[in-house]
C-alpha positions as CSV (number, residue, x, y, z in Angstrom):
1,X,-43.7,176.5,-65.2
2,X,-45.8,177.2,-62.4
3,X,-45.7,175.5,-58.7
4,X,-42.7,175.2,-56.8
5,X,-39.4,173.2,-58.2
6,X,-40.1,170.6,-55.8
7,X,-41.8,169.1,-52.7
8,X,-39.9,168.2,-49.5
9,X,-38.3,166.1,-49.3
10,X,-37.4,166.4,-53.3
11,X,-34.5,167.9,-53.8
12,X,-36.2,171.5,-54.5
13,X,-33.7,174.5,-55.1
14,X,-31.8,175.2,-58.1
15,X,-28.3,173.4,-58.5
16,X,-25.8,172.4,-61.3
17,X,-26.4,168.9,-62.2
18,X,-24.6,166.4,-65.3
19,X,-27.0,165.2,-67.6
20,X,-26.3,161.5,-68.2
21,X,-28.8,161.2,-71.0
22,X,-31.5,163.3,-73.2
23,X,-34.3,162.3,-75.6
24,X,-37.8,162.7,-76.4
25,X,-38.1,166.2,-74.6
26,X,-36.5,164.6,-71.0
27,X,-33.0,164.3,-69.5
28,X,-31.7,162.1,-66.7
29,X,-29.7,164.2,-64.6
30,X,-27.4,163.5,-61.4
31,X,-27.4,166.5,-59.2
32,X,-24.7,168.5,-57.1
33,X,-24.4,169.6,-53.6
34,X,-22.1,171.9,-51.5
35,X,-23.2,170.0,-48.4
36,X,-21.4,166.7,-48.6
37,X,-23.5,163.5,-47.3
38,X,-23.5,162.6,-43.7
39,X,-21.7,159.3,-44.8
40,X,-20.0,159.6,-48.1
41,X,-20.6,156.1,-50.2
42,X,-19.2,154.9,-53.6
43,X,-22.3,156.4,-55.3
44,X,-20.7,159.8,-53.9
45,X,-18.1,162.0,-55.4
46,X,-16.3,165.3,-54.4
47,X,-15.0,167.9,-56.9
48,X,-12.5,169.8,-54.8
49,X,-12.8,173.7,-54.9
50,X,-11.2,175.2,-58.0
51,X,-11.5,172.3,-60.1
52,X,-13.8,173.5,-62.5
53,X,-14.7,177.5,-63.4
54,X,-18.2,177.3,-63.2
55,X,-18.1,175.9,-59.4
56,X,-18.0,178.5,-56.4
57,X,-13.6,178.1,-56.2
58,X,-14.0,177.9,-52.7
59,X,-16.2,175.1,-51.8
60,X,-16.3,171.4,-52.1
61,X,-19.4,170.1,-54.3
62,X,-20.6,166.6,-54.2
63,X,-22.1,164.6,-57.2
64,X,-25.0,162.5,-55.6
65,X,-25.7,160.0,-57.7
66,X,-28.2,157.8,-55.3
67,X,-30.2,161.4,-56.3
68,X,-30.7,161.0,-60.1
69,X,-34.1,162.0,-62.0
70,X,-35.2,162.2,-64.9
71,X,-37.3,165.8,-65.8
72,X,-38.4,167.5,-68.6
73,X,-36.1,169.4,-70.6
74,X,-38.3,172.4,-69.8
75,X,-36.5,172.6,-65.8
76,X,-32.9,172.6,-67.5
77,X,-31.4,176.5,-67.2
78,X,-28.2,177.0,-68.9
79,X,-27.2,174.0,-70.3
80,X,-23.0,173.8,-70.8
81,X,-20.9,171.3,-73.2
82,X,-17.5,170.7,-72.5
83,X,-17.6,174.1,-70.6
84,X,-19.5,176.5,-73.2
85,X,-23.3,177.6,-73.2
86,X,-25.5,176.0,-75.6
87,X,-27.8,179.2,-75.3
């Protein structure tokens, strides 16, 4: 895919993310952060460090949902189910 992965102030770099849905060649996805919000709300959730293998052990990561998209298929890298590679 050519151009950058997104425009400011899109989320733009690369990040785990949980798909919520898939079809027709597109997935919905809610994204993760390491920097937490600047006021957490219920839409908001924080995996401690170490909770999962495939999160950095030492650092929080947020799931934002008030950040979900739907994008093509094509942007997923990696895809995991229940913890193994699908590639």
């Amino acid at each position: 895919m050519k151009g950058p992965l997104g425009v400011k102030p899109e989320m733009y770099k690369e990040r785990h993310c949980v798909a919520l849905s898939a079809g027709r060649g597109l997935t919905t996805i809610a994204p993760f952060s390491t920097v937490a919000p600047k006021t957490p709300q219920k839409y908001h959730y924080c995996i401690p460090p170490g909770a999962y293998p495939f999160f950095d052990p030492h650092e929080e990561n947020w799931l934002k949902a008030d950040m979900l998209e739907t994008v093509s298929n094509e942007r997923l890298d990696q895809p995991f189910w229940q913890g193994r590679g699908l590639t």
